[in-house]
N, C-alpha and C positions, 0 to 999 in steps of 0.2 A: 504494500500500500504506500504509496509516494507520499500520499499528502494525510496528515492525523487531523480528524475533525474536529477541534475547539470550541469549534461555533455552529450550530446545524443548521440554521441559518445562514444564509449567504445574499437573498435578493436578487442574485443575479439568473434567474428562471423566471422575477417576476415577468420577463417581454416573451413568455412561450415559447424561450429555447432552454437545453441543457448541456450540461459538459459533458463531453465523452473522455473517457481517460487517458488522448494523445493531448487532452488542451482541446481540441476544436467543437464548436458547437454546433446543435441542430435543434431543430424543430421539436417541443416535445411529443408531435403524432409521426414524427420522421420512424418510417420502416426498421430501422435500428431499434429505436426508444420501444416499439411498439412489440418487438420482440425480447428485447432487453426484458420488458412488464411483465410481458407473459413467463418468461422463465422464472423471473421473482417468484410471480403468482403459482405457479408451480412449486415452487422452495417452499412458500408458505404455508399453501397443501400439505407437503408429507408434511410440514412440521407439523400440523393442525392434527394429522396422522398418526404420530407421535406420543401424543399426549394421552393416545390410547394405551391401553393392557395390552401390550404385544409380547410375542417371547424373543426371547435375545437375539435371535438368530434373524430375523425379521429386524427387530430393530437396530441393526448393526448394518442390516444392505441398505433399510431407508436413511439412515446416518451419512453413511459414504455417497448414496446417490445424492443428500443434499451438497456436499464437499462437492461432487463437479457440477451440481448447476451452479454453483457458485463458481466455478472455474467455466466454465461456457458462460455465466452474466460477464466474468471478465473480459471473456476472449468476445463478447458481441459489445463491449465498452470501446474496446481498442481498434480500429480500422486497421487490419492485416497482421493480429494478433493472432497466435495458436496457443489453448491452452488445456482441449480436451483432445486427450491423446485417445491411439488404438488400443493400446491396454483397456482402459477404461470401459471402450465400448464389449472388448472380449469381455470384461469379466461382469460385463450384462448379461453378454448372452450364456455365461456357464452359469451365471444365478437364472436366468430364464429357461433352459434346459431343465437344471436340478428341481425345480420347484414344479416344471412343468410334467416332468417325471411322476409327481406324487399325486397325480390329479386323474380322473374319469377323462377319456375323449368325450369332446362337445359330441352331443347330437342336433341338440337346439342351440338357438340364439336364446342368450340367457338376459334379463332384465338390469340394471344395478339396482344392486340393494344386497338384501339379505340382511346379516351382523352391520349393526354402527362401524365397525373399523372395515368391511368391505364395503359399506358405501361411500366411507372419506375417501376408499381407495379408488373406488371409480369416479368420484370425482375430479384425485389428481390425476386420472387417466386420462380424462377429459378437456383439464386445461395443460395435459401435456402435447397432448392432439393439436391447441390451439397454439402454442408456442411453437412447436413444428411446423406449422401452417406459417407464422409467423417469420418463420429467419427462413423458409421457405422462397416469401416473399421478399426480405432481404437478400436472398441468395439470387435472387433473380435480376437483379440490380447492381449488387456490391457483392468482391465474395465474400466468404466466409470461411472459419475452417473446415478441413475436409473431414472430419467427422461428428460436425455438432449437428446436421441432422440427422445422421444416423444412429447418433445415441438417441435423439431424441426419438425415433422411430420405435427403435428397440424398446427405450425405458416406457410406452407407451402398454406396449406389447408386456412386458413384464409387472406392471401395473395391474392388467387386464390379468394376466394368471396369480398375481398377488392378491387381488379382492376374491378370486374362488378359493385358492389356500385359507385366508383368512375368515370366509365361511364355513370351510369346513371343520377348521382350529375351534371355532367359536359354537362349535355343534348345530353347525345351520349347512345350507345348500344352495347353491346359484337357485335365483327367482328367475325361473324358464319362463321362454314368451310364450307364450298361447293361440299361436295362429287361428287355432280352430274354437275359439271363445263363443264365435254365435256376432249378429251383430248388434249393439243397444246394448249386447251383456258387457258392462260394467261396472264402477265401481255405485253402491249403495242398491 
């Protein structure tokens, strides 16, 4: 970190730009900022995640996957920064394998929900979805590093088998959709 904040305040955002962390500023809806947020918004997810009953082993991969959004909000701070490596993204996908491992194959499209800690978890699925979407649209313009979408893809993907782990830990089960409901059937 260059600079230690003293003062959290600064004023200099009141004209609807901000600082990127080479010095140069932008717009604060500029394609950068707008992925920047969403990755935040993501971090604050699992943390909100967190604060659940989880078991160790679980909360040790959501721990480390908030350390690199916080090194991917770095590397989308810095214009032609790299700071989410290939390791990282490997050792998504051997936590997405392992866990994936322990689980029923889908037959249905399942619902989010179920346990309180699988639906915090689908919902960091969800704005991980939109943060990819996000430096996506970055990427389309300006580049980026070469694996901060595909972590993003991945940890999406791993999300999605961490909310059905977490239901079945919590002695619950994926909320399957119900194609064949009838129509006008439902709720009340």
């Amino acid at each position: 970190m260059g600079k230690r904040l003293t003062k959290i305040y600064t004023r200099t955002g009141d004209d609807g730009t901000t600082g990127l962390g080479d010095g140069s500023r932008v717009a604060k809806d500029h394609a950068r900022i707008q992925a920047l947020g969403a990755v935040d918004e993501l971090n604050s997810n699992i943390g909100v995640l967190l604060t659940e009953a989880l078991d160790d082993d679980l909360r040790i991969c959501l721990t480390a996957i908030q350390h690199d959004l916080f090194d991917l909000g770095g590397e989308l701070s810095i214009p032609g920064y790299q700071a989410v490596q290939e390791g990282q993204l490997v050792a998504l996908e051997r936590l997405l394998d392992h866990h994936n491992a322990t689980l029923e194959p889908l037959k249905e499209f399942i619902l989010p929900g179920g346990t309180r800690a699988a639906a915090l978890c689908h919902v960091a699925r969800t704005v991980c979805r939109r943060a990819e979407r996000g430096v996506a649209a970055l990427a389309s313009a300006q580049a980026v590093g070469p694996y901060s979408l595909q972590y993003l893809n991945r940890l999406s993907d791993l999300l999605f088998v961490l909310a059905r782990v977490l239901n079945r830990r919590g002695g619950g089960s994926d909320v399957l959709w119900r194609k064949d409901r009838g129509v006008g059937e439902g709720p009340g």
